[in-house]
N, CA, C and O atoms as a GROMACS GRO file, in nm:
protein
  460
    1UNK      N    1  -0.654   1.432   1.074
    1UNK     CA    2  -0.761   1.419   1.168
    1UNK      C    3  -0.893   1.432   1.094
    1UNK      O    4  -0.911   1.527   1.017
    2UNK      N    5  -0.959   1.366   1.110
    2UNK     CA    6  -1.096   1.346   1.065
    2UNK      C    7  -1.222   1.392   1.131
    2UNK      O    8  -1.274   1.309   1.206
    3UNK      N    9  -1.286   1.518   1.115
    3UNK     CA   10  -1.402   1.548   1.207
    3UNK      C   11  -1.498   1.495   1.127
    3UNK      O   12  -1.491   1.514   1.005
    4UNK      N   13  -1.594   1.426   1.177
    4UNK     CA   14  -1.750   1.361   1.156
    4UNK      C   15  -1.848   1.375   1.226
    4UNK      O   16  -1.849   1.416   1.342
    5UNK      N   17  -1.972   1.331   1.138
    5UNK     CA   18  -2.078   1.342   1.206
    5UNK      C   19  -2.082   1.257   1.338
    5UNK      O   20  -2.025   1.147   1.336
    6UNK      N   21  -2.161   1.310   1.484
    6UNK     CA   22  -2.183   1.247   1.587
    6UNK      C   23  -2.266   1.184   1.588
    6UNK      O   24  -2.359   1.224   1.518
    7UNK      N   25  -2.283   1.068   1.652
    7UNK     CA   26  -2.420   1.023   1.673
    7UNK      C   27  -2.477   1.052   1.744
    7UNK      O   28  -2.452   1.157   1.804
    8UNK      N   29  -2.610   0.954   1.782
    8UNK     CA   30  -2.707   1.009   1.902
    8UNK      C   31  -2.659   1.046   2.020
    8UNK      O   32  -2.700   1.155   2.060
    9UNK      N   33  -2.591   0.993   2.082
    9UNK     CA   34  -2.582   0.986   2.195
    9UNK      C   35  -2.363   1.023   2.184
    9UNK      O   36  -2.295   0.948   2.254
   10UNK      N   37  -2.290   1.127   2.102
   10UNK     CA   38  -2.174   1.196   2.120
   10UNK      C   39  -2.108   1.131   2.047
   10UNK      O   40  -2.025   1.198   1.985
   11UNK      N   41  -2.109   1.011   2.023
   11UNK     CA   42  -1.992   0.933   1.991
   11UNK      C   43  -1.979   0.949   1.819
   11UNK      O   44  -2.084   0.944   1.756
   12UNK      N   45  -1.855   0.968   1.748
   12UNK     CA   46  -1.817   0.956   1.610
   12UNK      C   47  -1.876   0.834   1.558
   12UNK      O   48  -1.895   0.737   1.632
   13UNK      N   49  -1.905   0.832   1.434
   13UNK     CA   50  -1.889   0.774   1.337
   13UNK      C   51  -1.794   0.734   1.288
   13UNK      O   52  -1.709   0.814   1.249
   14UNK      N   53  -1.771   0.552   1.269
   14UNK     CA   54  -1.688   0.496   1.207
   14UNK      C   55  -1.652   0.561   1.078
   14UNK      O   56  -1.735   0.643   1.040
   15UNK      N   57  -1.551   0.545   1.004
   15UNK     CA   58  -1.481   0.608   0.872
   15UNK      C   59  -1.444   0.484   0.817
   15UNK      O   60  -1.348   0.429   0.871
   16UNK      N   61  -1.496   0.430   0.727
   16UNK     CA   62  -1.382   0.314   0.641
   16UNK      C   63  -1.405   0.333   0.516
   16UNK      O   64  -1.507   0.386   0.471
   17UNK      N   65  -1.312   0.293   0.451
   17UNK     CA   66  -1.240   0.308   0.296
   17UNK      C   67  -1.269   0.176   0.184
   17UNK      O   68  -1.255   0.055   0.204
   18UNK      N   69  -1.302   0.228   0.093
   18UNK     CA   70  -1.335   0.075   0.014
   18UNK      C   71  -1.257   0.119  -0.120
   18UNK      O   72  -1.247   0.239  -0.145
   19UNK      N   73  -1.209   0.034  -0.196
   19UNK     CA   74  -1.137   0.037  -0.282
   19UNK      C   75  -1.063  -0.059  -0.361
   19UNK      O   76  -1.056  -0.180  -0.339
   20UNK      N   77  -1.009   0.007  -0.454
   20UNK     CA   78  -0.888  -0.163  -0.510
   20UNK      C   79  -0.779  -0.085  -0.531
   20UNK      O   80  -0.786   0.034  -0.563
   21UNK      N   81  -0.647  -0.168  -0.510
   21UNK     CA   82  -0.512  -0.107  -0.569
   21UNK      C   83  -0.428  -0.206  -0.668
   21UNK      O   84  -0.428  -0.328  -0.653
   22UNK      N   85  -0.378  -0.160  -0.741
   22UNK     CA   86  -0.314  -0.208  -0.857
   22UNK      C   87  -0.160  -0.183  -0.834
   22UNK      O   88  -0.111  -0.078  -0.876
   23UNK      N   89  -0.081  -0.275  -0.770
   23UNK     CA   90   0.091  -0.252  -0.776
   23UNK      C   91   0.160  -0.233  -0.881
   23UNK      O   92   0.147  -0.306  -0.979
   24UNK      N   93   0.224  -0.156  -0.879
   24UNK     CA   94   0.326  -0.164  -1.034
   24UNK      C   95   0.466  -0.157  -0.940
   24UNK      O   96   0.478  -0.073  -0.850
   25UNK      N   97   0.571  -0.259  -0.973
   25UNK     CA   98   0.673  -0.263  -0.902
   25UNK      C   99   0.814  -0.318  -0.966
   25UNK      O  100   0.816  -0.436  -1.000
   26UNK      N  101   0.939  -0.231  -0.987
   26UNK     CA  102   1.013  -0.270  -0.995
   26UNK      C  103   1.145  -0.330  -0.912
   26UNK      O  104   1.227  -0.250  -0.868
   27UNK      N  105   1.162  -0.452  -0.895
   27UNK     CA  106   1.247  -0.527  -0.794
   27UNK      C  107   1.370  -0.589  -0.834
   27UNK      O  108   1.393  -0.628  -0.949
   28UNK      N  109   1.448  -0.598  -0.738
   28UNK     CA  110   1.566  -0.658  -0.782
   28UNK      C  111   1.623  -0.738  -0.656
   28UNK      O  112   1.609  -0.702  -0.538
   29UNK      N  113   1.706  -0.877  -0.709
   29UNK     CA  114   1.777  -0.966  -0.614
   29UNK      C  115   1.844  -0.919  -0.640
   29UNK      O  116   1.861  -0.865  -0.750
   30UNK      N  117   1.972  -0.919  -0.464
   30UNK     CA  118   2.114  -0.852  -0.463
   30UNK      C  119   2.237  -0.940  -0.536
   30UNK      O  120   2.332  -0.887  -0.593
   31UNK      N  121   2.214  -1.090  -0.522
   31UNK     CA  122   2.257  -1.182  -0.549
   31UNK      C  123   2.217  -1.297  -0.590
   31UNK      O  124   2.106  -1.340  -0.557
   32UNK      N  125   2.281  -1.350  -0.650
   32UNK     CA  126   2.242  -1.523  -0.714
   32UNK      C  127   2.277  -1.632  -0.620
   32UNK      O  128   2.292  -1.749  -0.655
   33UNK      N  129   2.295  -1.570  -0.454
   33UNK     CA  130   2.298  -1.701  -0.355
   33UNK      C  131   2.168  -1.741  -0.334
   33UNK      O  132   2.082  -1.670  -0.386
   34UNK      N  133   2.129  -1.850  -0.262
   34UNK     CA  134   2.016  -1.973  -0.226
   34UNK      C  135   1.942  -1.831  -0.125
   34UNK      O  136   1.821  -1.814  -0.146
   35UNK      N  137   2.008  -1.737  -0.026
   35UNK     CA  138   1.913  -1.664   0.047
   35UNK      C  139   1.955  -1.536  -0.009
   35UNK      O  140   2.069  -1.531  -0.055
   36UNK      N  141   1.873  -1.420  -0.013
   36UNK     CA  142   1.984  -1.289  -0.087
   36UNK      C  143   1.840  -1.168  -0.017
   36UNK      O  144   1.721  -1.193   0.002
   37UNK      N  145   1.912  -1.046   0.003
   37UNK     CA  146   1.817  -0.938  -0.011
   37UNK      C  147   1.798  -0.944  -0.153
   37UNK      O  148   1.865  -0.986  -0.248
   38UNK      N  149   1.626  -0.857  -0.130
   38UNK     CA  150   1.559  -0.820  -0.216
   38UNK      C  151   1.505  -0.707  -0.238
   38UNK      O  152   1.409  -0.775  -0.202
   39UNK      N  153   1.463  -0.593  -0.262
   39UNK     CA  154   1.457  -0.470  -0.292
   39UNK      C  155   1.385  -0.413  -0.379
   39UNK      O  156   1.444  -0.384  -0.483
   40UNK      N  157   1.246  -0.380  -0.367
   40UNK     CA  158   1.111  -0.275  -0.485
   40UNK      C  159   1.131  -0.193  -0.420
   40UNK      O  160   1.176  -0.175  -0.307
   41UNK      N  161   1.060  -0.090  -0.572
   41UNK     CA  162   1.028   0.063  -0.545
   41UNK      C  163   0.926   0.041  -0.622
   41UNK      O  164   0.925  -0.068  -0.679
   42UNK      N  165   0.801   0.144  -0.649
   42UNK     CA  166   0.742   0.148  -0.739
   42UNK      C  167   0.628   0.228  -0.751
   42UNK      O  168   0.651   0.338  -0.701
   43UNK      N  169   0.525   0.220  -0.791
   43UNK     CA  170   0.368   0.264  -0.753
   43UNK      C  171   0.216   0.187  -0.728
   43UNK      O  172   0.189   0.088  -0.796
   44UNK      N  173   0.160   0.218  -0.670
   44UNK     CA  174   0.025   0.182  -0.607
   44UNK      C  175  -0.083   0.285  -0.701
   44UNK      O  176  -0.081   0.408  -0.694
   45UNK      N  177  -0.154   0.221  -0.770
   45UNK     CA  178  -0.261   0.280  -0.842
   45UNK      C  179  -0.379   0.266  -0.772
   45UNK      O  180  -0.425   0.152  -0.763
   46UNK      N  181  -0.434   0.351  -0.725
   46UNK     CA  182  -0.542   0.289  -0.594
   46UNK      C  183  -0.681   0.393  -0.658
   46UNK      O  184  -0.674   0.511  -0.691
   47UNK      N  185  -0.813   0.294  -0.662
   47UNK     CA  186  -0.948   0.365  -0.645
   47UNK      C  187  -1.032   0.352  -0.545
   47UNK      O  188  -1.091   0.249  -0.512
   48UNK      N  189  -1.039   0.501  -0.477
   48UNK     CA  190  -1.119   0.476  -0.336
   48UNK      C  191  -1.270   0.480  -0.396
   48UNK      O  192  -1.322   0.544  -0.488
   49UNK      N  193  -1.312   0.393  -0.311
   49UNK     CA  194  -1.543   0.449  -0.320
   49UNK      C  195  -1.550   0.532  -0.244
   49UNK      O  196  -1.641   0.612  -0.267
   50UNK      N  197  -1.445   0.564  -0.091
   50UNK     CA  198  -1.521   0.687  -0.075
   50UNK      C  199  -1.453   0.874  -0.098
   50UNK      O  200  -1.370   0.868  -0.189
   51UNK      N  201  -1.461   0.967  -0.064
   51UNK     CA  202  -1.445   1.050  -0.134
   51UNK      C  203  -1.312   1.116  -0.150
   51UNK      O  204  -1.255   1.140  -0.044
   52UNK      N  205  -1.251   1.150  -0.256
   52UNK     CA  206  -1.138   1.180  -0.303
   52UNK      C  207  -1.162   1.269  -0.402
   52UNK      O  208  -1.254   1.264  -0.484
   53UNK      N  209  -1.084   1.344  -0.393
   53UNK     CA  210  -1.030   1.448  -0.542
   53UNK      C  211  -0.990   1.402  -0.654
   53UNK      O  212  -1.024   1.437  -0.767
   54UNK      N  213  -0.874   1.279  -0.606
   54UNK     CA  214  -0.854   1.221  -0.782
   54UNK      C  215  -0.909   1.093  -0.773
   54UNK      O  216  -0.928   1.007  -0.688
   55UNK      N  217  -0.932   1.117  -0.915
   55UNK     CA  218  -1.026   0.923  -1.006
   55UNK      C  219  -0.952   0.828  -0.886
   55UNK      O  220  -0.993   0.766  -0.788
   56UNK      N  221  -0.819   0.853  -0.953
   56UNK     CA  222  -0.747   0.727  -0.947
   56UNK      C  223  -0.606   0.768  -0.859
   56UNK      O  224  -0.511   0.793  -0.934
   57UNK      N  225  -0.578   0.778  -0.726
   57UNK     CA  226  -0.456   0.791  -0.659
   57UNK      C  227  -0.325   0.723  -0.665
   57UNK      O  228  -0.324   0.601  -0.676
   58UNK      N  229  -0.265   0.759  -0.662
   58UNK     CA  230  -0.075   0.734  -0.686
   58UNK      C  231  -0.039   0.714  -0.535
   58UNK      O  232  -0.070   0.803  -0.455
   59UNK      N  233   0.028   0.594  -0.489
   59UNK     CA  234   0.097   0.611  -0.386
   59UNK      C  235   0.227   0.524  -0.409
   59UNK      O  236   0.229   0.413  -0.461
   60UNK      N  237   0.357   0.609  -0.352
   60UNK     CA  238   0.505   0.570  -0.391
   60UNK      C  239   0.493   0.446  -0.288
   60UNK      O  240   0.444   0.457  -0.175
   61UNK      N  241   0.535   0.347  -0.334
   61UNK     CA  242   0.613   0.202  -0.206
   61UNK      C  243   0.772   0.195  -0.180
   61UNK      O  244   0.853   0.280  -0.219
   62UNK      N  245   0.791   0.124  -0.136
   62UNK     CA  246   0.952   0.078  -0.091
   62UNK      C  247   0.938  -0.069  -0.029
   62UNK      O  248   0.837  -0.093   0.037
   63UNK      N  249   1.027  -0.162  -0.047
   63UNK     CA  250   1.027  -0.265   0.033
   63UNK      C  251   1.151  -0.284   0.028
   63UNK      O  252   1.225  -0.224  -0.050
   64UNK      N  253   1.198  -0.392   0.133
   64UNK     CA  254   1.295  -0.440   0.149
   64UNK      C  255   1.272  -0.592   0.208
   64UNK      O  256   1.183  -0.620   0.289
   65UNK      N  257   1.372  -0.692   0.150
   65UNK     CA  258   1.300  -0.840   0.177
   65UNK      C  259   1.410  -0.932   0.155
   65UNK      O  260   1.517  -0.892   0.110
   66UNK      N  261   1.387  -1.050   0.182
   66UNK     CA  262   1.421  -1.188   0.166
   66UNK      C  263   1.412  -1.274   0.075
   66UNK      O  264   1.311  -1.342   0.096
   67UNK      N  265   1.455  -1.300   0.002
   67UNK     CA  266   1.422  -1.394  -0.144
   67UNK      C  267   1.493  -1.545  -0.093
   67UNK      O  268   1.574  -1.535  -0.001
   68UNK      N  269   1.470  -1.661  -0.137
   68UNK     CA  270   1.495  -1.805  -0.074
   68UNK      C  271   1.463  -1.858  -0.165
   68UNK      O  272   1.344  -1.862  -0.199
   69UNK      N  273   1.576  -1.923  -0.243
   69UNK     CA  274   1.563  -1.992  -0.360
   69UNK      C  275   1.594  -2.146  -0.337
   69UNK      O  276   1.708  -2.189  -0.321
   70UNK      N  277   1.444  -2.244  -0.339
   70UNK     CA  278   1.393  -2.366  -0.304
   70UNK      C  279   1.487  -2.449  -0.373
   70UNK      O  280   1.552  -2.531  -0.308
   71UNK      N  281   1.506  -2.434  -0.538
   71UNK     CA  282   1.582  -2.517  -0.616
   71UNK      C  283   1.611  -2.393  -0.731
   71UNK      O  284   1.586  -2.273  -0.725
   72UNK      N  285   1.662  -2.460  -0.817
   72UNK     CA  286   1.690  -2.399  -0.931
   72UNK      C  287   1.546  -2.305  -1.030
   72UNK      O  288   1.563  -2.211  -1.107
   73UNK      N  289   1.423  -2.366  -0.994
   73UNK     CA  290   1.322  -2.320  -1.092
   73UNK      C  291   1.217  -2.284  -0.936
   73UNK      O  292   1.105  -2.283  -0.988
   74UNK      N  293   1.200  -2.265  -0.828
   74UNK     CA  294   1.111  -2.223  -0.717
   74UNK      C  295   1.191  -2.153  -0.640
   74UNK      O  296   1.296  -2.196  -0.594
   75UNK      N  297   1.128  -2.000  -0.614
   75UNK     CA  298   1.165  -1.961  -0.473
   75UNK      C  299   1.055  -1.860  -0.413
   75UNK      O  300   0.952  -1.818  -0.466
   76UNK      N  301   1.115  -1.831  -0.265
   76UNK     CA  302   0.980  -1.768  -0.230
   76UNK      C  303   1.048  -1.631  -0.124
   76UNK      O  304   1.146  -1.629  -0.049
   77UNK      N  305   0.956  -1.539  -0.156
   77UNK     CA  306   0.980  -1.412  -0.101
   77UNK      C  307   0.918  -1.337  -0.003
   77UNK      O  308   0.796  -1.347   0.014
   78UNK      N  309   0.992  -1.258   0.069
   78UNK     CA  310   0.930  -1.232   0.163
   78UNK      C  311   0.989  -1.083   0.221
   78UNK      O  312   1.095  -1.058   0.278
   79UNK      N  313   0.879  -0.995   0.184
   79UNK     CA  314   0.886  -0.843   0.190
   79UNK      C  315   0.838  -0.712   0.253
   79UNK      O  316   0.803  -0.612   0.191
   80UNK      N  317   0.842  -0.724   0.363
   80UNK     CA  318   0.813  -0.590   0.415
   80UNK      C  319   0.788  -0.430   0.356
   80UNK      O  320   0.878  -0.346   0.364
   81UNK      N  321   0.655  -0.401   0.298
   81UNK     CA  322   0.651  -0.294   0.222
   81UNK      C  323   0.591  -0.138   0.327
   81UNK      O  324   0.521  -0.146   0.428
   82UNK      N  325   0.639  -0.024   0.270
   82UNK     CA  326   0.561   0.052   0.324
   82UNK      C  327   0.580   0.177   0.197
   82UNK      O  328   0.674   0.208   0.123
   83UNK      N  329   0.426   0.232   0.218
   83UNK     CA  330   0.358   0.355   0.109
   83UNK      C  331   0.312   0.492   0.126
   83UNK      O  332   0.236   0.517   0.219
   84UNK      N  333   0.347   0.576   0.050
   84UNK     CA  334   0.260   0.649   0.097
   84UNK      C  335   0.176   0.699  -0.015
   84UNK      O  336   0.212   0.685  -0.132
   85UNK      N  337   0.038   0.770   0.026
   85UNK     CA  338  -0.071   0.839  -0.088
   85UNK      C  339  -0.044   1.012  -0.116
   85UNK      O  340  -0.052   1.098  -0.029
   86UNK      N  341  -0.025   1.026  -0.205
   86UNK     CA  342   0.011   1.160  -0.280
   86UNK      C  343  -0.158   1.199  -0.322
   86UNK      O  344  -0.187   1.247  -0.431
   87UNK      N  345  -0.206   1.185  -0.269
   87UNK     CA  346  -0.399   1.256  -0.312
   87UNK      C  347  -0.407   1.257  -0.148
   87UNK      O  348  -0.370   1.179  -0.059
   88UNK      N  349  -0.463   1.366  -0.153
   88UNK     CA  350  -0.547   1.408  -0.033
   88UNK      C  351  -0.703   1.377  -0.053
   88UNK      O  352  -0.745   1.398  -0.167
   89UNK      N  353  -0.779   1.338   0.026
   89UNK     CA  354  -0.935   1.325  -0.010
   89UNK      C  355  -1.021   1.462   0.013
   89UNK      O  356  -0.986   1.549   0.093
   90UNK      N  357  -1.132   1.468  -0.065
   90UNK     CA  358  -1.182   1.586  -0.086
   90UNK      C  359  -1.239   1.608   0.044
   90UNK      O  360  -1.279   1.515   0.114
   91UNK      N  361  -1.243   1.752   0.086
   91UNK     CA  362  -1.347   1.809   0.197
   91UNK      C  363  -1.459   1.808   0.143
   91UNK      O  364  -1.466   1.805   0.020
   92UNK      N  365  -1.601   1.813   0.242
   92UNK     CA  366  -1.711   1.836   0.194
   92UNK      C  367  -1.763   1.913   0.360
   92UNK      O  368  -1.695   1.956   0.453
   93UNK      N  369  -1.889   1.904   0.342
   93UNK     CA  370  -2.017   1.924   0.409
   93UNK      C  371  -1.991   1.851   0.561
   93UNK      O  372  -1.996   1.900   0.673
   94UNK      N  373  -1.962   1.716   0.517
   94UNK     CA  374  -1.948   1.647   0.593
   94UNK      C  375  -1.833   1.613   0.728
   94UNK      O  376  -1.825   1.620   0.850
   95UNK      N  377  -1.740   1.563   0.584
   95UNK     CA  378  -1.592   1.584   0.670
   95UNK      C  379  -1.490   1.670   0.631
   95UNK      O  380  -1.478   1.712   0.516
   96UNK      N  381  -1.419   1.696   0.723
   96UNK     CA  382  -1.279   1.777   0.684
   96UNK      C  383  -1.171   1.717   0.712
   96UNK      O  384  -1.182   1.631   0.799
   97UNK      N  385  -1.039   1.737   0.654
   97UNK     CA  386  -0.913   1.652   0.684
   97UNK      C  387  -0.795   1.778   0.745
   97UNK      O  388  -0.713   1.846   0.684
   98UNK      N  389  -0.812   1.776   0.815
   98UNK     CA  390  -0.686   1.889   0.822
   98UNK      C  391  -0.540   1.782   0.865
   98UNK      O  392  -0.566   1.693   0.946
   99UNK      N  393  -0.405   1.787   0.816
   99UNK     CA  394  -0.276   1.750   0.842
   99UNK      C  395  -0.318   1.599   0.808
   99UNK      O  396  -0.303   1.500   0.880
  100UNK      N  397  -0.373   1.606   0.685
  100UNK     CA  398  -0.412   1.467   0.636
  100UNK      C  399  -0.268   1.388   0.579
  100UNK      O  400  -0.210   1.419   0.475
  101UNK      N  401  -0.225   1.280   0.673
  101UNK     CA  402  -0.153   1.129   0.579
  101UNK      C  403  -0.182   1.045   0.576
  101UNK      O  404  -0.245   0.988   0.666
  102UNK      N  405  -0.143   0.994   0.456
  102UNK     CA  406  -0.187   0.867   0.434
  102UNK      C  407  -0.119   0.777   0.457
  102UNK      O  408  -0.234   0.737   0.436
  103UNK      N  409  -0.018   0.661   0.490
  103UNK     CA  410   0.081   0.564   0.459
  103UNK      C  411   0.014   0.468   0.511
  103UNK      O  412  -0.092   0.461   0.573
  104UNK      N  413   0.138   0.351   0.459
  104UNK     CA  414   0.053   0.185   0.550
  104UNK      C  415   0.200   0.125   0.506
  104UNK      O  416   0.290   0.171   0.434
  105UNK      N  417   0.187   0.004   0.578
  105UNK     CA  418   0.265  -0.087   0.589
  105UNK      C  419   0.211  -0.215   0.569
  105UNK      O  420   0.091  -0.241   0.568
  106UNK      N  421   0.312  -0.302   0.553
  106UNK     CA  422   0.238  -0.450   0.454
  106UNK      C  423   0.321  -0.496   0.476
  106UNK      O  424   0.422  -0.433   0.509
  107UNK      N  425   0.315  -0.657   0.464
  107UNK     CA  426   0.397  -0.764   0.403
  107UNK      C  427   0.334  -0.800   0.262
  107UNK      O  428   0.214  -0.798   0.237
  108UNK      N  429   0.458  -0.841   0.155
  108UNK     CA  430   0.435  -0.892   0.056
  108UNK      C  431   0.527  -1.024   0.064
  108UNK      O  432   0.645  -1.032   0.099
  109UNK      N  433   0.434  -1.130   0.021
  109UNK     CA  434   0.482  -1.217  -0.033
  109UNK      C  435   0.461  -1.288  -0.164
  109UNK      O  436   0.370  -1.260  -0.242
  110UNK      N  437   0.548  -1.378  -0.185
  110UNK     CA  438   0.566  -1.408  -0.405
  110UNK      C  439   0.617  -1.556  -0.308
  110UNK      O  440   0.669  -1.583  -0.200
  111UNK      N  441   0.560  -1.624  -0.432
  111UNK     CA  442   0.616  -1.743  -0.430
  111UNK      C  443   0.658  -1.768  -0.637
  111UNK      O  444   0.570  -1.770  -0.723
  112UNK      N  445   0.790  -1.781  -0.659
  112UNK     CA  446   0.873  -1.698  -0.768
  112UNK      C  447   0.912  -1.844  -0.868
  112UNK      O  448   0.988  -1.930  -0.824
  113UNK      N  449   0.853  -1.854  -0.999
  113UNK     CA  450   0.886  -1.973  -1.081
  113UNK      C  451   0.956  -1.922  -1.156
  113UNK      O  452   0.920  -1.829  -1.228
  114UNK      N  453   1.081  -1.976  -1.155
  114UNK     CA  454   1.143  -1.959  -1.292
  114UNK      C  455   1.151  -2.077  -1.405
  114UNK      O  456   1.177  -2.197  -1.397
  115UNK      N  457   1.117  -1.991  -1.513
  115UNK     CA  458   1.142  -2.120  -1.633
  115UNK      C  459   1.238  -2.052  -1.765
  115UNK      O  460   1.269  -2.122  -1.861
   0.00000   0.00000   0.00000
């Protein structure tokens, strides 16, 4: 939960997050058929602009997905991911976090060349 400053007239202040994340992911097809599960684990290297304790945050992923192999050298994937953030963001002056989580959910998709 996020307490913030009020505005004029009671109402909170919006909160949004700016940043970049960097995937690192190891995946695997179950099989060498034309449709097959697909399966990452990995990490999310993420830098927020706004305030945090660490530089640079770690968050674990998981997916589970669909791989569809077009021909022999194209296929394309399709992955349902979800994460969570191991950094808590810093308290200040401003805001406080009490029973702070982080997670999200995603689709990933690859479109997959082999040569």
């Amino acid at each position: 939960m996020i307490k913030s400053p009020q505005g004029p007239y009671g109402e909170y202040t919006p909160f949004i997050s700016k940043g970049w994340q960097f995937p690192i992911l190891l995946s695997h097809r179950l099989t060498d058929s034309r449709l097959s599960p697909y399966f990452s684990v990995g990490a999310i290297l993420a830098k927020s602009k706004t305030f945090t304790e660490c530089p640079i945050t770690t968050e674990g992923v998981v997916g589970i997905g669909l791989n569809y192999r077009i021909n022999s050298g194209l296929a394309i994937l399709v992955e349902p991911t979800a994460s969570y953030s191991f950094c808590r963001p810093a308290n200040d002056s401003f805001y406080t976090y009490s029973q702070y989580r982080s997670y999200s959910f995603g689709i990933q998709t690859q479109l997959i060349w082999y040569f």
